[in-house]
N, C-alpha and C positions, 0 to 999 in steps of 0.2 A: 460758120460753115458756108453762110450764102455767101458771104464776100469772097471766099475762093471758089465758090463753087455755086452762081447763079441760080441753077437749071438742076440741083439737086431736090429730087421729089421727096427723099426722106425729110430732109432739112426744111423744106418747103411745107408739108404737112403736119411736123412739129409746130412750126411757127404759127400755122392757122390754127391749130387746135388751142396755143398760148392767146392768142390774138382771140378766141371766142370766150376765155375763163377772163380775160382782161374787159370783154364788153366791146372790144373793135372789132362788131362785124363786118363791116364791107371788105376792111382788110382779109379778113380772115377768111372770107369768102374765095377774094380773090386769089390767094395761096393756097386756097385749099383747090381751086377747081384748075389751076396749074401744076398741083401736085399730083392729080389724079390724071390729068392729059400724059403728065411726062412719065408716067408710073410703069406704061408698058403691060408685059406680061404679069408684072408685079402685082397678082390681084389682090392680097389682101392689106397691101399698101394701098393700091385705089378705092377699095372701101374703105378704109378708115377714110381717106382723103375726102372723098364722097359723102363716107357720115358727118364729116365735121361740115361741108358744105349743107347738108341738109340739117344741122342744129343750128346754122346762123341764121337758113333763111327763115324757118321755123320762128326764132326768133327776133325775126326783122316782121315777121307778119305775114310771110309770101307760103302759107301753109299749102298750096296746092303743087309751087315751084317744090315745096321741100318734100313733100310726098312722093314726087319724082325718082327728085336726086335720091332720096335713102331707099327705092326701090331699088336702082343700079348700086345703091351700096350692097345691097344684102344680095344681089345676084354674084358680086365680086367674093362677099365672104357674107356664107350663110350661116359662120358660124360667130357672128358677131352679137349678142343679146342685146349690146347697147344699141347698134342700129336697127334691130327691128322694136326694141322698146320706144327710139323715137318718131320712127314707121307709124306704131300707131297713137302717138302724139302727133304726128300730122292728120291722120284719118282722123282721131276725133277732130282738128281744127274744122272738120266741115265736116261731120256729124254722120263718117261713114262710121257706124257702130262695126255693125258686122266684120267691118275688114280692119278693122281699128282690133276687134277681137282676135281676128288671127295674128295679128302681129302680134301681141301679146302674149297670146299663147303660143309662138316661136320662140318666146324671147326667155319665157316660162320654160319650157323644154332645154334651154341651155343653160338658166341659170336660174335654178327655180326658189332658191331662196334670197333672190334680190329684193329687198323692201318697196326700192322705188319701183319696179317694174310692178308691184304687189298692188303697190299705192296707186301706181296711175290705171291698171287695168281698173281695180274700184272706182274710179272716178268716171273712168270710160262706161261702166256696166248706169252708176249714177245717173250720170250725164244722158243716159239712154233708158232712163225710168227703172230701169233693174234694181231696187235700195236691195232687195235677199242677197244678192249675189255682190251686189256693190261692199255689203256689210261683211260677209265672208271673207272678202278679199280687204279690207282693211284689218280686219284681227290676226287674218297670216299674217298681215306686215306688220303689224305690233310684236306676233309671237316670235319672228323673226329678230326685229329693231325695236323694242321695249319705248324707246326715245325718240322713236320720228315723229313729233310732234303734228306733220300735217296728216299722218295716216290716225290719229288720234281726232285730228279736229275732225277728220271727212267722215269717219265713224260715228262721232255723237250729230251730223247732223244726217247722216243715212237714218240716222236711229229717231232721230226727229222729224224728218221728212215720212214716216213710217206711221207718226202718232206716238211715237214711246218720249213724248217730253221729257218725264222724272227719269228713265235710262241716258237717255240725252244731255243730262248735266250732273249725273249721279258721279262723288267723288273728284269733280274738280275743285282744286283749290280755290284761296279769296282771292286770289291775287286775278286768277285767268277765269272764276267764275261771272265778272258781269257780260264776257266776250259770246262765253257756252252761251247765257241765257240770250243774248242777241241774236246769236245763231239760230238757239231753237226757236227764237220768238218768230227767226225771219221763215225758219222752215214751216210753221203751223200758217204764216198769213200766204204763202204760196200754196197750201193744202185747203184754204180758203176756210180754217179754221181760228175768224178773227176774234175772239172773245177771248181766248187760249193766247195767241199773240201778242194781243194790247197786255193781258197780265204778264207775258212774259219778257218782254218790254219795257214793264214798269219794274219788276225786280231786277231786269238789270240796271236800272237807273238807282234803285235801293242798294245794290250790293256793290256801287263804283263807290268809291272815296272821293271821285272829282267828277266833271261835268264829262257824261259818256256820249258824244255826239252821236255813235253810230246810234244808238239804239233810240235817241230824241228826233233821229231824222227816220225813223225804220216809222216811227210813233206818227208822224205825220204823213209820210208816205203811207200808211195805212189808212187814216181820217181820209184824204184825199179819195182813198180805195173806196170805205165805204160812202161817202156823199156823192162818188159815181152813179156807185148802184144802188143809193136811195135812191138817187134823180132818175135812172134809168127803170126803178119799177115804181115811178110815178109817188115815191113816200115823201110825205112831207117833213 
């Protein structure tokens, strides 16, 4: 279609959207914020064109650029859920919770049984010390998507981050149980519950069948932790 037809914005914001599932984003960029110049009255062709530009930059790192562009996405088409879902996937990139929340809950309002929008508002609520509300919002998305494995994992460590260790690895299998207990071990030494930690740390290194690095470097970055604050309240 581009070979006969250059400056065509549908054809144009196809390509970016292929161009961002393939991993070329500059490309993808650059077709998509041509496709949204040449798009016209065509608003909710320049929003998608405009969403797809705000998922590359998002995912090049320029989270502030892409909070932008997917604002003028969702002005073009307010009825998009995937662009205000990654709305506030920019807002969380810099820790606007609050606004990071309303996009969310736009995005809820239009498509309120989508997992991933389910998943990432829990992570946003997480990420903002909310674990009640974080946890909430990860079991709609399980009761929704039974198998999205990341609204599974972000659960047992809301659940850990919370003090509930034994609910935290309750019912994982052997295969994916030494990862749980890594998890919860990492979330008990961030709650500065390091006794809890170290043993949970050491079951996961009992429950790997082979050498578990993460949780042998979790084990020393903890030692590290406390001979800090031995040294700093003067313990010998």
């Amino acid at each position: 279609m581009l070979a006969q037809a250059p400056d065509d914005p549908g054809a144009l914001m196809g390509l970016g959207e292929a161009e961002v599932l393939l991993g070329n984003f500059e490309a993808a960029l650059d077709h998509s914020r041509r496709a949204a110049e040449l798009a016209g009255e065509r608003t909710e062709l320049k929003g998608r064109a405009l969403h797809n530009s705000g998922i590359a930059l998002l995912l090049t790192d320029r989270a502030k650029e892409a909070e932008m562009t997917l604002e003028a996405a969702v002005e073009n088409d307010a009825l998009s859920w995937r662009a205000w879902n990654a709305l506030g996937r920019a807002r969380d990139a810099h820790s606007e919770w609050e606004k990071a929340r309303d996009a969310y809950e736009r995005a809820l309002a239009l498509a309120p049984r989508e997992a991933i929008v389910l998943n990432n508002f829990g992570l946003s609520k997480l990420s903002a010390g909310d674990l009640e509300g974080a946890a909430r919002l990860f079991v709609r998305a399980l009761e929704v998507s039974p198998d999205l494995a990341t609204a599974e994992t972000n659960l047992r460590l809301s659940l850990a981050l919370r003090g509930q260790y034994a609910e935290a690895v309750a019912g994982v299998d052997a295969e994916n149980l030494p990862d749980a207990l890594n998890n919860a071990g990492y979330a008990a030494l961030l709650r500065g519950d390091y006794a809890k930690a170290r043993m949970l740390f050491l079951q996961a290194i009992d429950a790997s069948p082979s050498f578990h690095e993460p949780s042998w470097s979790n084990l020393r970055f903890l030692s590290s932790v406390e001979q800090r604050q031995a040294a700093a309240e003067g313990t010998p």
